[in-house]
PDB file with one MODEL, atoms N, CA, C and O in Angstrom:
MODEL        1
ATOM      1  N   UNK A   1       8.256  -1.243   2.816  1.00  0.00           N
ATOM      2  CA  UNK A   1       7.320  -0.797   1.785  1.00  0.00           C
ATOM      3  C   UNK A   1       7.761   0.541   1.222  1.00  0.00           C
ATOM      4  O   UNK A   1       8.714   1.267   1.504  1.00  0.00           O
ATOM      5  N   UNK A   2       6.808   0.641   0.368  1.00  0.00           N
ATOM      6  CA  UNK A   2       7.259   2.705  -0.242  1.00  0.00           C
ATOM      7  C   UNK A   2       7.374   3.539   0.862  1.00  0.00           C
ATOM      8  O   UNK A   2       8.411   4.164   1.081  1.00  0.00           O
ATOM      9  N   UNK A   3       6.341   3.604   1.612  1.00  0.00           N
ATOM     10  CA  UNK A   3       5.791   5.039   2.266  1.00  0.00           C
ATOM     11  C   UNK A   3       5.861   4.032   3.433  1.00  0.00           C
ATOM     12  O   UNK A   3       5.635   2.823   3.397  1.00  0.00           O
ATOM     13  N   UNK A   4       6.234   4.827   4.502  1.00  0.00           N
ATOM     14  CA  UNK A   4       6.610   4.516   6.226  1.00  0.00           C
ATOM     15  C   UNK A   4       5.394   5.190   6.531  1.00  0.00           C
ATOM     16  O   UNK A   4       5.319   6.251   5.913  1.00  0.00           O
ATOM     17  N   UNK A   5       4.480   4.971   7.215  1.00  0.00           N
ATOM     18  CA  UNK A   5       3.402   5.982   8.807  1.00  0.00           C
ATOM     19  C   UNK A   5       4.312   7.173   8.968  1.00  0.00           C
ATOM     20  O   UNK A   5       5.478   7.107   9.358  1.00  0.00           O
ATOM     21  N   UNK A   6       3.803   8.034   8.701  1.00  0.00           N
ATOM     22  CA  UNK A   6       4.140   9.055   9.381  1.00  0.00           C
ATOM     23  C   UNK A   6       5.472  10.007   8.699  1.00  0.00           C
ATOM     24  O   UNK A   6       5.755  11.137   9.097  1.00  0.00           O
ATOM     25  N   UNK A   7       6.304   9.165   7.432  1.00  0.00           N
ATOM     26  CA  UNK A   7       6.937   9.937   7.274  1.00  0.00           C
ATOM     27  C   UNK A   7       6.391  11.101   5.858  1.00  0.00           C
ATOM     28  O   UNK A   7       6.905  12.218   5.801  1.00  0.00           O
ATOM     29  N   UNK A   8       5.598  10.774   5.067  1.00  0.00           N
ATOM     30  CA  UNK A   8       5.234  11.572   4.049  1.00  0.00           C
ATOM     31  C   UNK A   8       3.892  11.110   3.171  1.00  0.00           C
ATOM     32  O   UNK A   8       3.878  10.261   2.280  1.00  0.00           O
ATOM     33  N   UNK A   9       3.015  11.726   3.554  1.00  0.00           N
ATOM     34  CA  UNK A   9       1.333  11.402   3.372  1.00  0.00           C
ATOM     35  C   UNK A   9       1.618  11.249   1.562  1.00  0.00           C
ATOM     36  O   UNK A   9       2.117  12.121   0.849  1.00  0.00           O
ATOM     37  N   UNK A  10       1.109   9.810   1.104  1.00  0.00           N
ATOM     38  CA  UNK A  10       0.580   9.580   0.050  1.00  0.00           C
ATOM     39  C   UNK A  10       0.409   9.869  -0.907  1.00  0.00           C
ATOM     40  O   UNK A  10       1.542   9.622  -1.321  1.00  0.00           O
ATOM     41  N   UNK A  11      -0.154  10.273  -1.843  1.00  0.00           N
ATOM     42  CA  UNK A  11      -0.646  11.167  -2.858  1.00  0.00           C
ATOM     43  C   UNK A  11      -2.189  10.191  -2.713  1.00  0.00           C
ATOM     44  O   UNK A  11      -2.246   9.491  -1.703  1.00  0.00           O
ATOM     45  N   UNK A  12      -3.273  10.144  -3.578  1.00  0.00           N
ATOM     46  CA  UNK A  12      -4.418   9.333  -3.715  1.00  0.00           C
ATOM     47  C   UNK A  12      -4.297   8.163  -4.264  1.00  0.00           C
ATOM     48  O   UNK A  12      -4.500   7.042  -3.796  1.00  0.00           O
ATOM     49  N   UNK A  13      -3.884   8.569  -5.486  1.00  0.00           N
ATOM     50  CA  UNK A  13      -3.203   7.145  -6.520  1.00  0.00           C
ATOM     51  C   UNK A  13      -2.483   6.265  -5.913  1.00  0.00           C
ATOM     52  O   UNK A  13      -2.785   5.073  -5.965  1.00  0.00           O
ATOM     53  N   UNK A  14      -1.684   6.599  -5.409  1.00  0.00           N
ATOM     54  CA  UNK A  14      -0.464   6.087  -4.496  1.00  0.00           C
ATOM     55  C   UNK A  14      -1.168   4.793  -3.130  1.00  0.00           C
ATOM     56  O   UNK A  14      -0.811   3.717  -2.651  1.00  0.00           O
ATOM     57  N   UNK A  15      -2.289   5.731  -2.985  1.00  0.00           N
ATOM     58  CA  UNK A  15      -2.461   5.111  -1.328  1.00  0.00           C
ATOM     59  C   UNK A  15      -3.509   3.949  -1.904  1.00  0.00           C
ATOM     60  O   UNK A  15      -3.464   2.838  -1.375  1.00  0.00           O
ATOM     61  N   UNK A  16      -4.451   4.199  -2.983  1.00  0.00           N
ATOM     62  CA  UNK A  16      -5.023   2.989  -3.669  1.00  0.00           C
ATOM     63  C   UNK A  16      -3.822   2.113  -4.388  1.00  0.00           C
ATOM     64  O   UNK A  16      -4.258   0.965  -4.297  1.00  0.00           O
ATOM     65  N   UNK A  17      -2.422   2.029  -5.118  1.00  0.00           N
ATOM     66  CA  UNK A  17      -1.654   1.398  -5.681  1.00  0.00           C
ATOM     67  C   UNK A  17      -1.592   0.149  -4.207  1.00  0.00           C
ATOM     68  O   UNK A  17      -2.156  -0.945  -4.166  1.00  0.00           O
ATOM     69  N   UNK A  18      -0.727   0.782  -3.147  1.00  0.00           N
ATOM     70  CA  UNK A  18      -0.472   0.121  -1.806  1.00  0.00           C
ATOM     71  C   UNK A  18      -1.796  -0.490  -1.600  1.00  0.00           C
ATOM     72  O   UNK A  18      -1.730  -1.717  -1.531  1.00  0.00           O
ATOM     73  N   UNK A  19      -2.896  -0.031  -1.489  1.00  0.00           N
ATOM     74  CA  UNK A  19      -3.761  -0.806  -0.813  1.00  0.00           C
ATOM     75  C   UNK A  19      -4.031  -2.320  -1.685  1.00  0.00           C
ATOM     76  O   UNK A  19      -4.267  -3.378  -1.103  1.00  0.00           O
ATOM     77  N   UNK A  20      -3.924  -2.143  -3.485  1.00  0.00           N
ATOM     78  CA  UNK A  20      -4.043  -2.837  -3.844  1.00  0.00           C
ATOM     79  C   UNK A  20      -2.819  -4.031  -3.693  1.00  0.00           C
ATOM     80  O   UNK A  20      -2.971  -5.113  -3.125  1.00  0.00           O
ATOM     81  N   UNK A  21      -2.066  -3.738  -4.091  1.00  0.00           N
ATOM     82  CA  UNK A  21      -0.599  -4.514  -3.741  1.00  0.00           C
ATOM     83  C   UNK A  21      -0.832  -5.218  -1.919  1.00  0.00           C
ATOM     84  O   UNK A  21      -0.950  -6.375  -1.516  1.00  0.00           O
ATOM     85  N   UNK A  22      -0.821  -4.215  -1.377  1.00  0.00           N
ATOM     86  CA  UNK A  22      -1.850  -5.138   0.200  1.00  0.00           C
ATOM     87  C   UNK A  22      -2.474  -6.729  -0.031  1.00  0.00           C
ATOM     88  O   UNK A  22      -2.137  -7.826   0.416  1.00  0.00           O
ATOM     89  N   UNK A  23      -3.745  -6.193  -1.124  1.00  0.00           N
ATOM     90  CA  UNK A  23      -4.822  -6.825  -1.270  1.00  0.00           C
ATOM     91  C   UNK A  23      -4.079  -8.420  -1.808  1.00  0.00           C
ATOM     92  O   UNK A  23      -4.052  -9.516  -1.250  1.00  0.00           O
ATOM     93  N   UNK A  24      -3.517  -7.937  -3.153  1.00  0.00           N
ATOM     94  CA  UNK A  24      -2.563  -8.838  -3.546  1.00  0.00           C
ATOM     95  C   UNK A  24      -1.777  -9.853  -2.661  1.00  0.00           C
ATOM     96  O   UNK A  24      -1.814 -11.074  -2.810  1.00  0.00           O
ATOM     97  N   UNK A  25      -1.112  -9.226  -1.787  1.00  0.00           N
ATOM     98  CA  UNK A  25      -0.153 -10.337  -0.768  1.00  0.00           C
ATOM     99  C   UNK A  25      -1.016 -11.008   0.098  1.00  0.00           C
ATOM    100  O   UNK A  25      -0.593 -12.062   0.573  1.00  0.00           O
ATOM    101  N   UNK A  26      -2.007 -10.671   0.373  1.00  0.00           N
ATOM    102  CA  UNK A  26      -2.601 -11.710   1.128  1.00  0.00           C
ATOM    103  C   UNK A  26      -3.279 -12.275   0.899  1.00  0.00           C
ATOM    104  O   UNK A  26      -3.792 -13.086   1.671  1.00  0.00           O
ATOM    105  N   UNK A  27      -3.699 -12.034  -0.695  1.00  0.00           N
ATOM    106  CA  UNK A  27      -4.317 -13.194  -1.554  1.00  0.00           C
ATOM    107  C   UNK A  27      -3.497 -14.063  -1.880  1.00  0.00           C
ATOM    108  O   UNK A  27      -4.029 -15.172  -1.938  1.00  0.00           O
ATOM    109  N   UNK A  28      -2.191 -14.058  -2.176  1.00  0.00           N
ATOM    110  CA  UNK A  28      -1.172 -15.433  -2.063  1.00  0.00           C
ATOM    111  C   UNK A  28      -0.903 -15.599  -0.983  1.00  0.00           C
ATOM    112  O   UNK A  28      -0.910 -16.799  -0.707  1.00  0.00           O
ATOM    113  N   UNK A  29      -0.507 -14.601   0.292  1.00  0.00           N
ATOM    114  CA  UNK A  29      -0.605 -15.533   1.605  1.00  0.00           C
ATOM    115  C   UNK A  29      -1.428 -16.522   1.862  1.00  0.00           C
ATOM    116  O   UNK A  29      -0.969 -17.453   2.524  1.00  0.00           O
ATOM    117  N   UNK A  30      -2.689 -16.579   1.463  1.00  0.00           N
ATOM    118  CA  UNK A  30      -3.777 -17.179   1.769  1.00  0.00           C
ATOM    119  C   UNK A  30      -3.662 -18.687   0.306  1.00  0.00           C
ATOM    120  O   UNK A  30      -4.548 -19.538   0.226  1.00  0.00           O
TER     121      UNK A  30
ENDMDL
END
């Protein structure tokens, strides 16, 4: 992915973009 745990905290925008893109893949996983 973009951002690894632990190596460099997010910005806000950023951490909602990922969450959405998240949201996304496991709505076609599913």
């Amino acid at each position: 992915m973009f951002n690894s745990p632990g190596v460099t905290p997010p910005q806000a925008g950023e951490t909602v973009t990922l969450r959405f893109m998240a949201a996304d893949l496991l709505v076609i996983r599913d």
